[in-house]
PDB file with SEQRES, HELIX, SHEET and CRYST1 records, atoms N, CA, C and O in Angstrom:
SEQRES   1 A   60  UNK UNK UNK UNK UNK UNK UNK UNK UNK UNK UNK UNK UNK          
SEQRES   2 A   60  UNK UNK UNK UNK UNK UNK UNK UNK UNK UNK UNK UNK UNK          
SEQRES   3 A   60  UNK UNK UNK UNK UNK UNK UNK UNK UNK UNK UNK UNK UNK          
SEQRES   4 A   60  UNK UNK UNK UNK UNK UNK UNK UNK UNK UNK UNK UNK UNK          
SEQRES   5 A   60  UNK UNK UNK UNK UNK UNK UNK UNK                              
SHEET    1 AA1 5 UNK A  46  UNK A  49  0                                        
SHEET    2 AA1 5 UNK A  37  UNK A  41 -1                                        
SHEET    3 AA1 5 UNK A  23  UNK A  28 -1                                        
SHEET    4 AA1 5 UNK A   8  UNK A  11 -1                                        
SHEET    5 AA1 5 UNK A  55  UNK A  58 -1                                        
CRYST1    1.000    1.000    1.000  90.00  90.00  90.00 P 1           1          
ATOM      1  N   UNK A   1      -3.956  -3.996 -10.295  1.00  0.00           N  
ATOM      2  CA  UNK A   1      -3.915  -4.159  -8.867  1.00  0.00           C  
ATOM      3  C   UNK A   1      -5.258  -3.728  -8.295  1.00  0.00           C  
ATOM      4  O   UNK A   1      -5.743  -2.630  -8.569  1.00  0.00           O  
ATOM      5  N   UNK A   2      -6.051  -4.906  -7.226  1.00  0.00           N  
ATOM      6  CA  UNK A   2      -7.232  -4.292  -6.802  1.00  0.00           C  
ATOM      7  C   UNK A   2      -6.854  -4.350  -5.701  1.00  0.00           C  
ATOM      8  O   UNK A   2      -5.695  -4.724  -5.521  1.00  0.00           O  
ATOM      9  N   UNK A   3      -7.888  -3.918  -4.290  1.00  0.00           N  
ATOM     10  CA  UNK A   3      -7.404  -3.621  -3.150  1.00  0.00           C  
ATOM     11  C   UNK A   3      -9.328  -3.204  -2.518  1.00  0.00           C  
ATOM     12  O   UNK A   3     -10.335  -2.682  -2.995  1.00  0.00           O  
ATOM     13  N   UNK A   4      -8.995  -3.696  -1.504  1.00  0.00           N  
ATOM     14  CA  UNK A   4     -10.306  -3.373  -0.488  1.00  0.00           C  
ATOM     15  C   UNK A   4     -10.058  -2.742   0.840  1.00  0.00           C  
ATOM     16  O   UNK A   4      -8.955  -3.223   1.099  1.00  0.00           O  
ATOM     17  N   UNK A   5     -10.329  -2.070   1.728  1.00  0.00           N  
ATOM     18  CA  UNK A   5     -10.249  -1.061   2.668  1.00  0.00           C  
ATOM     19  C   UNK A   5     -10.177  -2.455   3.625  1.00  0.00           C  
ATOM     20  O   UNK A   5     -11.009  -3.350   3.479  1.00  0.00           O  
ATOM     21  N   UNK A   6      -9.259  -2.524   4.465  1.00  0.00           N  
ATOM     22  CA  UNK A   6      -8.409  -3.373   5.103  1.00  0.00           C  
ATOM     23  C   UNK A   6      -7.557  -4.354   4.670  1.00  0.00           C  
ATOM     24  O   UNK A   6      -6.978  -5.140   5.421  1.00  0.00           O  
ATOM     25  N   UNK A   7      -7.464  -4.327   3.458  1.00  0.00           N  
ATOM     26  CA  UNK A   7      -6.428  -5.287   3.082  1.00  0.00           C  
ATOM     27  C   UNK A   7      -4.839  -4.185   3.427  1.00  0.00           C  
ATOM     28  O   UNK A   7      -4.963  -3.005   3.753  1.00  0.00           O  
ATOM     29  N   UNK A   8      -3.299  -4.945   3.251  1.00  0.00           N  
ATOM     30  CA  UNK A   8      -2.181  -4.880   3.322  1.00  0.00           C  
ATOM     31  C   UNK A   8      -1.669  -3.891   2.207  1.00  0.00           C  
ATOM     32  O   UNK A   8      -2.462  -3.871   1.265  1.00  0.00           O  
ATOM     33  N   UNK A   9      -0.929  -3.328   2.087  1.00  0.00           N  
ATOM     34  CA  UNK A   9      -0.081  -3.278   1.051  1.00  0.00           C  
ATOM     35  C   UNK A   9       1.774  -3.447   1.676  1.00  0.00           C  
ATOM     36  O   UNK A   9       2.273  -3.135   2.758  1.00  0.00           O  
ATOM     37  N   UNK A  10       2.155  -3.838   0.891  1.00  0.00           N  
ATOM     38  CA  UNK A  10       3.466  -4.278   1.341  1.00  0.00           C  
ATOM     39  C   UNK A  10       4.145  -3.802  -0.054  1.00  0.00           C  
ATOM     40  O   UNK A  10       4.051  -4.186  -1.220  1.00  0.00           O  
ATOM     41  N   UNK A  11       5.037  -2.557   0.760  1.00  0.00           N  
ATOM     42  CA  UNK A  11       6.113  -1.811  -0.394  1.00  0.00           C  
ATOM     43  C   UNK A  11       7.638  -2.659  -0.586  1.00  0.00           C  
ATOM     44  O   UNK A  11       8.569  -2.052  -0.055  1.00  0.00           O  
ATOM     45  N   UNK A  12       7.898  -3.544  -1.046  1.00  0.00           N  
ATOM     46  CA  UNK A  12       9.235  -3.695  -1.049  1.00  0.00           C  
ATOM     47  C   UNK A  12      10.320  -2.676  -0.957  1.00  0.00           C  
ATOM     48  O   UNK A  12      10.159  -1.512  -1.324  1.00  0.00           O  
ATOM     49  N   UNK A  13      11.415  -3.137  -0.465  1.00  0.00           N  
ATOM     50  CA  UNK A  13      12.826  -2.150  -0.531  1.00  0.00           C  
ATOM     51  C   UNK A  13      13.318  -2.099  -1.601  1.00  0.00           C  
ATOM     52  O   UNK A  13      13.295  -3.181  -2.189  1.00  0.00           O  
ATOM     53  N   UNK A  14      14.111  -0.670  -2.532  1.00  0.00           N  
ATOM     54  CA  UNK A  14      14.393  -0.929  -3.818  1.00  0.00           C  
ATOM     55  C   UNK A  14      15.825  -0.864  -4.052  1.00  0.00           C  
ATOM     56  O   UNK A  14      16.432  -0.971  -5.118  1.00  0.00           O  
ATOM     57  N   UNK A  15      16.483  -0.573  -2.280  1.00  0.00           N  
ATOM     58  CA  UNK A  15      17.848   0.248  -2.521  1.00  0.00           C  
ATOM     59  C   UNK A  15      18.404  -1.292  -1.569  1.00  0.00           C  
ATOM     60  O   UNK A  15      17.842  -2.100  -0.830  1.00  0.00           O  
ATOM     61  N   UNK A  16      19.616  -1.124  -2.028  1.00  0.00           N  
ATOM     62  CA  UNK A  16      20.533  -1.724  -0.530  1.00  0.00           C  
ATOM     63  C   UNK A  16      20.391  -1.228   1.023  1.00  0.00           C  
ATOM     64  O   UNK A  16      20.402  -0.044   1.359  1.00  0.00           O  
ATOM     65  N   UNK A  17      20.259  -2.312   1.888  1.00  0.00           N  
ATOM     66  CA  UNK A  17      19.860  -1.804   3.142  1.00  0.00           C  
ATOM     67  C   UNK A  17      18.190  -0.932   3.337  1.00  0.00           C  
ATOM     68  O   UNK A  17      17.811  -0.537   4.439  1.00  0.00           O  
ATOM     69  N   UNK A  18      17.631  -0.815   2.468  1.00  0.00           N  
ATOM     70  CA  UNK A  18      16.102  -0.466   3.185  1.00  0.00           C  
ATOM     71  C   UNK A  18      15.357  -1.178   2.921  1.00  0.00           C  
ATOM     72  O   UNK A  18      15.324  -1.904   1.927  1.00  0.00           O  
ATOM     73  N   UNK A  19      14.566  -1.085   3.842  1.00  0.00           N  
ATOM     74  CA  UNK A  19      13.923  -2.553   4.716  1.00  0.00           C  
ATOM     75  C   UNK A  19      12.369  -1.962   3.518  1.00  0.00           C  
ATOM     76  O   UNK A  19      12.282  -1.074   2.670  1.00  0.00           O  
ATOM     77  N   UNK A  20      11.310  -3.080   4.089  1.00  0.00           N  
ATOM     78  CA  UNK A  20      10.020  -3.180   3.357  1.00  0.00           C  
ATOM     79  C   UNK A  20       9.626  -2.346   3.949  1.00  0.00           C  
ATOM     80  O   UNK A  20      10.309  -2.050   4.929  1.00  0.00           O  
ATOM     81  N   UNK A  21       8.158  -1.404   3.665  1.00  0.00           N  
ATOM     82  CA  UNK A  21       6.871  -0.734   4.236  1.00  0.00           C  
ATOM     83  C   UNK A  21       6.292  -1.805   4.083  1.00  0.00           C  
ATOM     84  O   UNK A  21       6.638  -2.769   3.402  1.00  0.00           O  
ATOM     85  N   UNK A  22       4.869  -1.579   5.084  1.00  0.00           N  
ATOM     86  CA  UNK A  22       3.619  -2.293   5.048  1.00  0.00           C  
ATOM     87  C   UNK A  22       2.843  -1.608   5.914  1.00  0.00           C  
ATOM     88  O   UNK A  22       3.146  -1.284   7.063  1.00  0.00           O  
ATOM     89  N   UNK A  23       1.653  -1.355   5.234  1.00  0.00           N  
ATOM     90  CA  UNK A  23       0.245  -0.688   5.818  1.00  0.00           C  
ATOM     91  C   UNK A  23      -0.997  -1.510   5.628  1.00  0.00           C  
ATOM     92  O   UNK A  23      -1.046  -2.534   4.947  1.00  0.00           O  
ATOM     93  N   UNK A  24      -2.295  -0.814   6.486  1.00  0.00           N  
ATOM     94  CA  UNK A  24      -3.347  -1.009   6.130  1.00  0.00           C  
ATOM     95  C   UNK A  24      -3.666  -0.005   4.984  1.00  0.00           C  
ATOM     96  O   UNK A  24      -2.866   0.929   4.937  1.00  0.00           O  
ATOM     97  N   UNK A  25      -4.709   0.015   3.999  1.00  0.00           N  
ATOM     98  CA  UNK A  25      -5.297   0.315   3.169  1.00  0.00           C  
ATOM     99  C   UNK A  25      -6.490   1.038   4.008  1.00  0.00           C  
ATOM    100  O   UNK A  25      -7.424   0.354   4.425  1.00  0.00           O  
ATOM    101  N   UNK A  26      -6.439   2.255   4.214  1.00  0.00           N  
ATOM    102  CA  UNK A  26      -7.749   2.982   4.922  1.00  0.00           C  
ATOM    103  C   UNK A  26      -8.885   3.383   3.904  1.00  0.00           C  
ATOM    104  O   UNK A  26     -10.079   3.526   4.167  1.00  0.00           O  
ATOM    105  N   UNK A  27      -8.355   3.511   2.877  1.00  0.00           N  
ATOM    106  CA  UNK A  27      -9.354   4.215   1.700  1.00  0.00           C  
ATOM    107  C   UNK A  27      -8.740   3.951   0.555  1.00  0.00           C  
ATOM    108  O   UNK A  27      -7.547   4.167   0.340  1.00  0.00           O  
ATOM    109  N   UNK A  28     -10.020   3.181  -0.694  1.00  0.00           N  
ATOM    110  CA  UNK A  28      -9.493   3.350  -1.752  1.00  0.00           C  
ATOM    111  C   UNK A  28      -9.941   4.053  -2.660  1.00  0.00           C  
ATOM    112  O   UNK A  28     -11.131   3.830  -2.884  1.00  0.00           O  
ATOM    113  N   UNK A  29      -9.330   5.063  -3.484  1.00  0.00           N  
ATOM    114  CA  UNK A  29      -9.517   6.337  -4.473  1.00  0.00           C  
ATOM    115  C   UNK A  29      -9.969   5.947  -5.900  1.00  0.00           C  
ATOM    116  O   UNK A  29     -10.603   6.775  -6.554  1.00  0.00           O  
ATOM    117  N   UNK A  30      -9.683   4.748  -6.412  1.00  0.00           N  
ATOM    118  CA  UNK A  30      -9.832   4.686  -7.364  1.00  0.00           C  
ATOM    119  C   UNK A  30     -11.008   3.745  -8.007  1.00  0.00           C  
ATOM    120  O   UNK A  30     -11.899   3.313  -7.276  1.00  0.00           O  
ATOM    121  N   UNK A  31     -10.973   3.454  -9.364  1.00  0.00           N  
ATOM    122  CA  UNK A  31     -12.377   3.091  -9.490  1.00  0.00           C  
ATOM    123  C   UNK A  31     -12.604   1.215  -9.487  1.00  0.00           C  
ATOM    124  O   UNK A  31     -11.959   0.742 -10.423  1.00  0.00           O  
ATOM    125  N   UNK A  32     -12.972   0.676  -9.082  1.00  0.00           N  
ATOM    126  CA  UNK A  32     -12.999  -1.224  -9.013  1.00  0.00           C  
ATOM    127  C   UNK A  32     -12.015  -1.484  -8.059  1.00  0.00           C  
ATOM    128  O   UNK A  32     -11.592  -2.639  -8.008  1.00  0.00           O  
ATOM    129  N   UNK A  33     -11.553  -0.629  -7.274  1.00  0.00           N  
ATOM    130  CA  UNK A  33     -10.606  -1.390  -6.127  1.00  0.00           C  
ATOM    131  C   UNK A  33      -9.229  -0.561  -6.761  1.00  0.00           C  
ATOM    132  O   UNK A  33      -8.365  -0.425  -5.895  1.00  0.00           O  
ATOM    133  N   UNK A  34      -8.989  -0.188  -7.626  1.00  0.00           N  
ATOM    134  CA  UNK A  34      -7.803   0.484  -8.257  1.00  0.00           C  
ATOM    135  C   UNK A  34      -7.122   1.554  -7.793  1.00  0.00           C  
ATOM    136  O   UNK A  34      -7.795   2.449  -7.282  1.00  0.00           O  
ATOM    137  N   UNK A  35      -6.045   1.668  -7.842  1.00  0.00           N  
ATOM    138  CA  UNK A  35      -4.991   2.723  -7.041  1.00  0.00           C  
ATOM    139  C   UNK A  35      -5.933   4.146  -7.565  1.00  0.00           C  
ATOM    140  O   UNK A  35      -6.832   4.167  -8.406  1.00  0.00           O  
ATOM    141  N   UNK A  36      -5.273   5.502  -6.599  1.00  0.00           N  
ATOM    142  CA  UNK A  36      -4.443   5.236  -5.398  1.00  0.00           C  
ATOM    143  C   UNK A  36      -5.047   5.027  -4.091  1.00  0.00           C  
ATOM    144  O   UNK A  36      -6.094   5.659  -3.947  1.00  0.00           O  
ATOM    145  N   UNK A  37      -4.668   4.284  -3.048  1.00  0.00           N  
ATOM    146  CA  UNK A  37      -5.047   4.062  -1.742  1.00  0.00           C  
ATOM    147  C   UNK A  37      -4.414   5.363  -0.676  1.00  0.00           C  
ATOM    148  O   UNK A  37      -3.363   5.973  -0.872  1.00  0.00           O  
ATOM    149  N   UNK A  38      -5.124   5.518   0.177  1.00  0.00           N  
ATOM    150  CA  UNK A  38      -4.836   6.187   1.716  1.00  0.00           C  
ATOM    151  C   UNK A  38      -4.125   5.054   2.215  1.00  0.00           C  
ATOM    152  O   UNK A  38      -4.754   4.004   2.343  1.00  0.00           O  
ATOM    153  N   UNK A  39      -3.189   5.088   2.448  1.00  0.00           N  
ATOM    154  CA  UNK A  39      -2.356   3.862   3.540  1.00  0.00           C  
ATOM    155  C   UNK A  39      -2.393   4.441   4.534  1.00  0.00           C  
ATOM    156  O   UNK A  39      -2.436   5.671   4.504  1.00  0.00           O  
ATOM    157  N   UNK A  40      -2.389   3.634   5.933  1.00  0.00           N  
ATOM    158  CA  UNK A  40      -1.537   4.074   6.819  1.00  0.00           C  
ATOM    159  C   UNK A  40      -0.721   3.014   7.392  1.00  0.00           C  
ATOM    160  O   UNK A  40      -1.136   2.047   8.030  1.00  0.00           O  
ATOM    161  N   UNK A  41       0.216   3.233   7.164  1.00  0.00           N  
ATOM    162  CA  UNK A  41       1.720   2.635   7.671  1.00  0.00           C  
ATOM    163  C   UNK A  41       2.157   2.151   8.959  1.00  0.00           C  
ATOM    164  O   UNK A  41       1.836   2.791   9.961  1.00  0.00           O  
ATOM    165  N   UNK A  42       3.125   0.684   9.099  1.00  0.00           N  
ATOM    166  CA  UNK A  42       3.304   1.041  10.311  1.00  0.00           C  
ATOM    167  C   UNK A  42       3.963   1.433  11.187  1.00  0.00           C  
ATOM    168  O   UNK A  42       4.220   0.817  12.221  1.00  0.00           O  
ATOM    169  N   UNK A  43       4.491   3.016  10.747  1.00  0.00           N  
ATOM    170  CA  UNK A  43       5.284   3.821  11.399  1.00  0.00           C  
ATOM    171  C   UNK A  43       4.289   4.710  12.115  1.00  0.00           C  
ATOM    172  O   UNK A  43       4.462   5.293  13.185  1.00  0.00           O  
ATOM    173  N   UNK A  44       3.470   4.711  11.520  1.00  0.00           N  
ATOM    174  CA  UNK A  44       2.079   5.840  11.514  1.00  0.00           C  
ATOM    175  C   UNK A  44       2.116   6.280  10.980  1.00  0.00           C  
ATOM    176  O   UNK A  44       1.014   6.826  11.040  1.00  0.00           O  
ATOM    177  N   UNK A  45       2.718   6.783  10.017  1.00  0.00           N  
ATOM    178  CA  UNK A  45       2.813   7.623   8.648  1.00  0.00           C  
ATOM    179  C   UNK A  45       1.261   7.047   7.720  1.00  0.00           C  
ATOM    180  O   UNK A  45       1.025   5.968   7.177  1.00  0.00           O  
ATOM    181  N   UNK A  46       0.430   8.295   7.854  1.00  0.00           N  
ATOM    182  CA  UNK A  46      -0.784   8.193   6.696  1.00  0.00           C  
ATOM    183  C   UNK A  46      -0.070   8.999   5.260  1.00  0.00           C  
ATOM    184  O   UNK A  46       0.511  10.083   5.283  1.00  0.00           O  
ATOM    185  N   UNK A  47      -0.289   8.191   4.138  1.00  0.00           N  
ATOM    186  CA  UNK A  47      -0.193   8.883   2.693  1.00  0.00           C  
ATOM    187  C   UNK A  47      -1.173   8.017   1.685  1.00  0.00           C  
ATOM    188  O   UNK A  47      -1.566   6.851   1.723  1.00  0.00           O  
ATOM    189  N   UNK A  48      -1.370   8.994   0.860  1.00  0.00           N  
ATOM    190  CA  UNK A  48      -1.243   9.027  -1.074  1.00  0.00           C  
ATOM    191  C   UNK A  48      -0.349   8.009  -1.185  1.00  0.00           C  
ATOM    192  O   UNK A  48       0.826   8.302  -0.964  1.00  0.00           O  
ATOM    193  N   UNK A  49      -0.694   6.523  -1.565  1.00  0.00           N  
ATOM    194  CA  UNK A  49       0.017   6.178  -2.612  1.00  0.00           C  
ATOM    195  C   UNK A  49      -0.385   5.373  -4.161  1.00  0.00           C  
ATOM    196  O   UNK A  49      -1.142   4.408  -4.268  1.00  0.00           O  
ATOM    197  N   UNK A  50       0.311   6.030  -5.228  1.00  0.00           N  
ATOM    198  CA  UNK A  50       0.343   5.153  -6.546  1.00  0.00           C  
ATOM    199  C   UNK A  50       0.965   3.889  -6.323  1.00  0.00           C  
ATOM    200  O   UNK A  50       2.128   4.193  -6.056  1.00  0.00           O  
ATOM    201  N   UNK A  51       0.866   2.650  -6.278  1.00  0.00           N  
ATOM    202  CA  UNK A  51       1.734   1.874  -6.083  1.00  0.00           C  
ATOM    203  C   UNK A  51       2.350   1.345  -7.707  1.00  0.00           C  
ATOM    204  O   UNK A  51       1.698   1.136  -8.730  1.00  0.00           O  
ATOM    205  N   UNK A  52       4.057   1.215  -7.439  1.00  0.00           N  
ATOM    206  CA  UNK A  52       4.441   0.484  -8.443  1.00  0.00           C  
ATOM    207  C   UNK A  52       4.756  -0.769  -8.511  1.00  0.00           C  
ATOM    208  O   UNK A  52       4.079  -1.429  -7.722  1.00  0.00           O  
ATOM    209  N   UNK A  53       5.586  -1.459  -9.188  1.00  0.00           N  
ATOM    210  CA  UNK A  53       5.859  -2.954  -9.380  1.00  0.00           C  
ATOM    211  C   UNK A  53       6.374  -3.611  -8.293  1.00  0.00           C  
ATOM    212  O   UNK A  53       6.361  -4.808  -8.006  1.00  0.00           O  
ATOM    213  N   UNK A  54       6.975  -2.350  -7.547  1.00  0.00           N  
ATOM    214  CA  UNK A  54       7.697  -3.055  -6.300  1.00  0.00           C  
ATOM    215  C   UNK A  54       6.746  -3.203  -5.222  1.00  0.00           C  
ATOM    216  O   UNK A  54       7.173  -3.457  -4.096  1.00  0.00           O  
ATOM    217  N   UNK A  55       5.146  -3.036  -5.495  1.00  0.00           N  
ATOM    218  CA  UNK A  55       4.382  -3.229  -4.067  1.00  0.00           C  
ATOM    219  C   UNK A  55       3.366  -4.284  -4.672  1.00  0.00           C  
ATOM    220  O   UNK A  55       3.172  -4.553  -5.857  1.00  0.00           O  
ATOM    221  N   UNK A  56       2.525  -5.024  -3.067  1.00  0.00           N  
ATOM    222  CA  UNK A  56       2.315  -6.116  -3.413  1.00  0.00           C  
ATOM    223  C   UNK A  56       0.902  -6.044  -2.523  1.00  0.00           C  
ATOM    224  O   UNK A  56       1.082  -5.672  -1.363  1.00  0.00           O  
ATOM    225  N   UNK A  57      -0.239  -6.294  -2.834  1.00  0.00           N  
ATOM    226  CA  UNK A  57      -1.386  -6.282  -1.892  1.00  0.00           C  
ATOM    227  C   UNK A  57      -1.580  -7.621  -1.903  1.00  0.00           C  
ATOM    228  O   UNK A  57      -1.533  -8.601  -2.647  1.00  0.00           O  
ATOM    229  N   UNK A  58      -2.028  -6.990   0.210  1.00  0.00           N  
ATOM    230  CA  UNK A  58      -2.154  -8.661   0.669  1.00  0.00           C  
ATOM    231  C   UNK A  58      -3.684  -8.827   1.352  1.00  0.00           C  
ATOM    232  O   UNK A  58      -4.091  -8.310   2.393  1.00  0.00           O  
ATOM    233  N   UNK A  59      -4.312  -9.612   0.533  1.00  0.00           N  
ATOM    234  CA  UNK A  59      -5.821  -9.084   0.707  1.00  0.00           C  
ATOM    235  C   UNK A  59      -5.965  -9.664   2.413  1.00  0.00           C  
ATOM    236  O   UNK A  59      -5.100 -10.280   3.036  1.00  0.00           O  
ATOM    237  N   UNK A  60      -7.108  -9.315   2.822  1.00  0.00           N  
ATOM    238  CA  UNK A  60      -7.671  -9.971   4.240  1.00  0.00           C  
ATOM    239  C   UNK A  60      -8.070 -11.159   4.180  1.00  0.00           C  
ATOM    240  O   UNK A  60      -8.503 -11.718   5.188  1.00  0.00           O  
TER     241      UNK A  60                                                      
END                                                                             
């Protein structure tokens, strides 16, 4: 997974009844575009995330 500082990430739901996340990508940590990213969300919630299989970057 690569990723550039404004692209998407979009967390899928893994349970019954919870809905998707989706953020901007504020910062990426790792090395060639590679996890983990600073998201910030659009709840406003800024985090750390590793992303797993269930997330999906949506470039600009």
């Amino acid at each position: 997974m690569n990723a550039a500082v404004g692209d998407r990430l979009l967390v899928h739901g893994h349970a019954v009844g919870e809905g998707d996340r989706s953020g901007v990508i504020v910062e990426v940590q790792g090395l060639e575009g590679g996890p983990p990213y600073v998201v910030r969300f659009d709840d406003g919630h800024t985090g750390l995330v590793f992303p797993g299989p269930d997330a999906v970057v949506v470039h600009k």
